[in-house]
N, C-alpha and C positions, 0 to 999 in steps of 0.2 A: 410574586412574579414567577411565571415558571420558565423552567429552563428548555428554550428553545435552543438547546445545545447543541440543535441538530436532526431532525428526523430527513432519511435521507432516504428515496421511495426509486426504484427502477420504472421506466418509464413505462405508460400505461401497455405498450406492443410487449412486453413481458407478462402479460396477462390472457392465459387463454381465450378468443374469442374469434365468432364465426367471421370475422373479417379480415386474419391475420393469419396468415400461415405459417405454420411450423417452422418451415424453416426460415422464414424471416423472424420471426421471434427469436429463434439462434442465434440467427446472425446478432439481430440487435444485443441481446446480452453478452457473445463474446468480442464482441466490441468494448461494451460496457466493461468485463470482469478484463478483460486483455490487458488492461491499463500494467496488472502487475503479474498476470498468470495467461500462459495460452491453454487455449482450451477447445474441446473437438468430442464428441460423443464417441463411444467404442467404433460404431460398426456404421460410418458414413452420414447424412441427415438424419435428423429425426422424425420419427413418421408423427410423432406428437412431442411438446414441448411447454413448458409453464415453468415462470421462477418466479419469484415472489421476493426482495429483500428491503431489509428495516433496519435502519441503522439509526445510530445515536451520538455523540462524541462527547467525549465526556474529560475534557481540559483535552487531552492529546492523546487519548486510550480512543481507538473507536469499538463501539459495541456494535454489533450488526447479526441479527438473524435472516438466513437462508433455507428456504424451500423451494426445491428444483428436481427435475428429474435428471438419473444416471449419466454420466458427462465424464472426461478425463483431464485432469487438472495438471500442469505443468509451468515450474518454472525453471528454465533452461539457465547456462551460465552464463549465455549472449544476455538475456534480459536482466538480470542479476548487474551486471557490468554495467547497463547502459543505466538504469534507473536509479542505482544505488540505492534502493530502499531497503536502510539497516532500521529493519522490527522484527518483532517476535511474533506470532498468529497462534494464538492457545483455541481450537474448537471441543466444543463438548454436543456431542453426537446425540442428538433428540429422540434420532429416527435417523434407519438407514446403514451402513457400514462403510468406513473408508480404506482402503487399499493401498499401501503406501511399496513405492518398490526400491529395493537399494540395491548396493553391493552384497551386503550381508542377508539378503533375504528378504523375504516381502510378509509387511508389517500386516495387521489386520487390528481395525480400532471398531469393534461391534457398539451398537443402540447404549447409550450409556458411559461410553467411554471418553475420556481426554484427551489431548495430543497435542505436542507441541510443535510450532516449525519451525527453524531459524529463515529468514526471507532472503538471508544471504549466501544460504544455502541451496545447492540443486534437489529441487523437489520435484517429483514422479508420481504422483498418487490416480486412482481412481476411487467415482462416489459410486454407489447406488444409488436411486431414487433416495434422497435424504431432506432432515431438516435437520439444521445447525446453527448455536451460535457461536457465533466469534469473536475473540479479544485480537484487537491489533496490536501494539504497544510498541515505541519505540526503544532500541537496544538500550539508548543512555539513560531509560526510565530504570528495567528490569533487570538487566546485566548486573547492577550492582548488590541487587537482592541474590542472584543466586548464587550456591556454590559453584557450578559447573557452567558458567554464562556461553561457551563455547560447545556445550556440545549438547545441547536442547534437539538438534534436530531430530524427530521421533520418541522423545521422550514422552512416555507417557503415566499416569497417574491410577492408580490402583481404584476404580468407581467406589471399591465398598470397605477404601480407608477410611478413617475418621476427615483426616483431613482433604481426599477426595470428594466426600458427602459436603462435608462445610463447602469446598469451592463451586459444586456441581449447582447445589442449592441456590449460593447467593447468586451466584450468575443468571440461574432463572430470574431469581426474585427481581435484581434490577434492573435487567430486559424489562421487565410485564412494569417498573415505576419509572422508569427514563425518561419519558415522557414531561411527568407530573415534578422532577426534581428543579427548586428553582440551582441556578449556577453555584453557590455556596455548598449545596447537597450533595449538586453532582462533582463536585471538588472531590469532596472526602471521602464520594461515593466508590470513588478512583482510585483515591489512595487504598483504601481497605480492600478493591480486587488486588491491586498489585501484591499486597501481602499475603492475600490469599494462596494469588498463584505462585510467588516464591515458597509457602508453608509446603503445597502442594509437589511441586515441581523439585523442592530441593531432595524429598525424598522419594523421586522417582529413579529408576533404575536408567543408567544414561549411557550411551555408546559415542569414542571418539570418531566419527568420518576419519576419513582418506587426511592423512596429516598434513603432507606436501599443498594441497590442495587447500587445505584450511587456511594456512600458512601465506598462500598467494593471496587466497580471500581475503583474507585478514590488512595483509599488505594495500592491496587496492582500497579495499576502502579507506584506513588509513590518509591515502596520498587524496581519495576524492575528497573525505573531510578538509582534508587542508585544502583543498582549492575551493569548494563553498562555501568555506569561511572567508575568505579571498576575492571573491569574484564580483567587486567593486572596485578593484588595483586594475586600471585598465596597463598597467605593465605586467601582469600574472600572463605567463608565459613558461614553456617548457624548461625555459634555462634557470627562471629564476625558482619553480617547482623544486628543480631537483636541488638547486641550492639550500632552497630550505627545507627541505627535507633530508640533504645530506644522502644522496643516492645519484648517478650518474644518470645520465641523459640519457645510456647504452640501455640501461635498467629502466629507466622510465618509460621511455619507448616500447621494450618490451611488455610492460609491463598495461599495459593501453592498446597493444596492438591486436587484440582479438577485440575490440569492441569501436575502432575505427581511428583510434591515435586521440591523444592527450589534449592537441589542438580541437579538434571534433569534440569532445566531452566537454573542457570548457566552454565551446558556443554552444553547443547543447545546454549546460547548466542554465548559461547567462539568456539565453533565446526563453527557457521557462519563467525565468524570474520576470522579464519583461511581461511575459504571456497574462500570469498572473497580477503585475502591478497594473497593466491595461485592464482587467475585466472587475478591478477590485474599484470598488465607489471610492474610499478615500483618497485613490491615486485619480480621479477622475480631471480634478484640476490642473495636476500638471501636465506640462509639454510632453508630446511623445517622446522627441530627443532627449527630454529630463533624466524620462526611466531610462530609456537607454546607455547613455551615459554613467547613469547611477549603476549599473550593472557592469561597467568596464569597457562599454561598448562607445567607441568616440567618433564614429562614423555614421553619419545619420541615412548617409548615400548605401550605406556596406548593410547599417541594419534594415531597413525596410525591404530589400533585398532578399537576404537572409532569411527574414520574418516571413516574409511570401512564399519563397520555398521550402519553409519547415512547416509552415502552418496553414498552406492554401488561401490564407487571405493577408491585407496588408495592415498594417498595425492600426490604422484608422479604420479599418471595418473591423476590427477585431474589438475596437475601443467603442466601436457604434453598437455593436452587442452584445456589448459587456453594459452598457449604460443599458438597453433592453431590457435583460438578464435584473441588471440590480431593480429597477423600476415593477419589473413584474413579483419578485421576491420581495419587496416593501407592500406588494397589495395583498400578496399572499402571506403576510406573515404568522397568521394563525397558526398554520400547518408548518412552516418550516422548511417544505419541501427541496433537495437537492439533488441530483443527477449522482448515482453510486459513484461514477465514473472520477465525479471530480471528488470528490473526499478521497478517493486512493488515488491519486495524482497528484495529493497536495502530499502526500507523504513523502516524495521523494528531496 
């Protein structure tokens, strides 16, 4: 059986051709990547454009190679807040150079080189014309491997250590066999990157961010964990947040209030979950109210509502093409194929 773990293909208008303009193929991919980065070329439109990405998943690591042209890559602390996507991004540079810009001075990771980024963290970088690939990983995977689990951000790994070569290598290698791994392979195929990249990373030269700052981050996500654990208690509410979490409502509040308040993040959470249990097959039988409900939400008047203004459509056309969606992926199942956009959206 091979492991159709996932190949995950950007849509064909990401492919140079004479009937797609440049800047619509922009557009389309920073749409696409926008999911968890904004993104904007240096110097206005692009007079040309082409990206190319491959991705794999491999239990809850995504593997993914990119080739694109020069772009600027950004993730801000507004998005950071709003998506709460706590993972790690390890690239190892094909081709091309990345540009990373901080407080302490601006990074440079030449052809060849490794990089870490905390996704929690505010990231600034520019590519050049590059080819890369990329480890996703989520924090509860890696975090416990490394010594320094908080301060990866720009950490990066010596190309022509011993244990640089080992990680640079394997990563090629199981790019080019992702494919071909039935699921039992790509299991263990997962475990042994991760060890890799902890061998790798633990003995990378590492710098603490801005403390205070950390410290907030830290905190926030913290308090999000505990409400996505939660957010089937159609009583999870602001009072009872801060109750269990032992922090004042004064503090909560604040603590929520650059990314639209605490109320807003919970319906945000719950609105995704629904999103998802509509467009997933095995949710296909039950009642819309069901999910709903199932997510904390006890208004079926409030959510369809809600649903329509977050999402442009109403949860029954959301669920009509989601049944499309799954139907055409059952005919296609040789390939695999999946939209970039949703494999980084299911992260958060």
């Amino acid at each position: 059986m091979k492991a159709r773990i996932g190949r995950a293909k950007v849509p064909a208008s990401f492919f140079t051709t004479s009937t797609v303009k440049p800047h619509e193929q922009f557009a389309a991919w920073r749409e696409s990547i926008g999911v968890f980065l904004d993104v904007r070329v240096k110097d206005g439109e692009p007079p040309s454009f082409n990206a190319n990405v491959e991705g794999y998943l491999l239990e809850d690591v995504f593997l993914s190679r990119c080739k694109a042209g020069a772009q600027k890559f950004d993730r801000p602390a507004l998005k950071i807040a709003r998506d709460s996507i706590d993972h790690y991004m390890i690239q190892l540079v094909l081709d091309g150079r990345i540009e990373m810009y901080r407080p302490s001075g601006q990074l440079v990771v030449p052809t060849g080189g490794l990089v870490a980024f905390d996704l929690a963290e505010v990231m600034d970088t520019f590519n050049s014309d590059f080819d890369l690939i990329s480890i996703i990983v989520p924090r509860r995977r890696l975090a416990p491997m490394l010594a320094e689990p908080d301060s990866q951000q720009g950490a990066r790994v010596d190309p022509q250590s011993g244990s640089g070569k080992l990680l640079a290598n394997y990563v090629v290698t199981l790019f080019s066999v992702a494919p071909t791994l039935t699921p039992a392979e790509a299991s263990l195929a997962a475990r042994s990157l991760l060890d890799l990249v902890a061998l790798a990373f633990n003995g990378a030269a590492l710098k603490i961010g801005d403390l205070p700052e950390l410290v907030r981050q830290a905190e926030l996500l913290r308090v999000q964990t505990y409400i996505k654990e939660r957010l089937a208690d159609p009583r999870l509410e602001p009072a009872t947040i801060a109750d269990g979490i032992a922090m004042s409502r004064a503090q909560l509040y604040r603590l929520f209030a650059p990314i639209g308040g605490v109320a807003e993040y919970i319906r945000e959470q719950r609105l995704r979950r629904c999103l998802t249990d509509l467009l997933t097959a095995k949710h296909a039988h039950r009642q819309i109210a069901a999910i709903a409900y199932s997510w904390g939400i006890t208004d079926p008047i409030y959510f369809a509502k809600a649903f329509k203004q977050r999402y442009g459509r109403s949860p029954s056309e959301v669920r009509e093409a989601g049944l499309v969606l799954n139907e055409r992926s059952k005919n296609a199942a040789s390939s695999g194929d999946r939209l970039y956009e949703e494999w980084i959206a299911s992260l958060a």
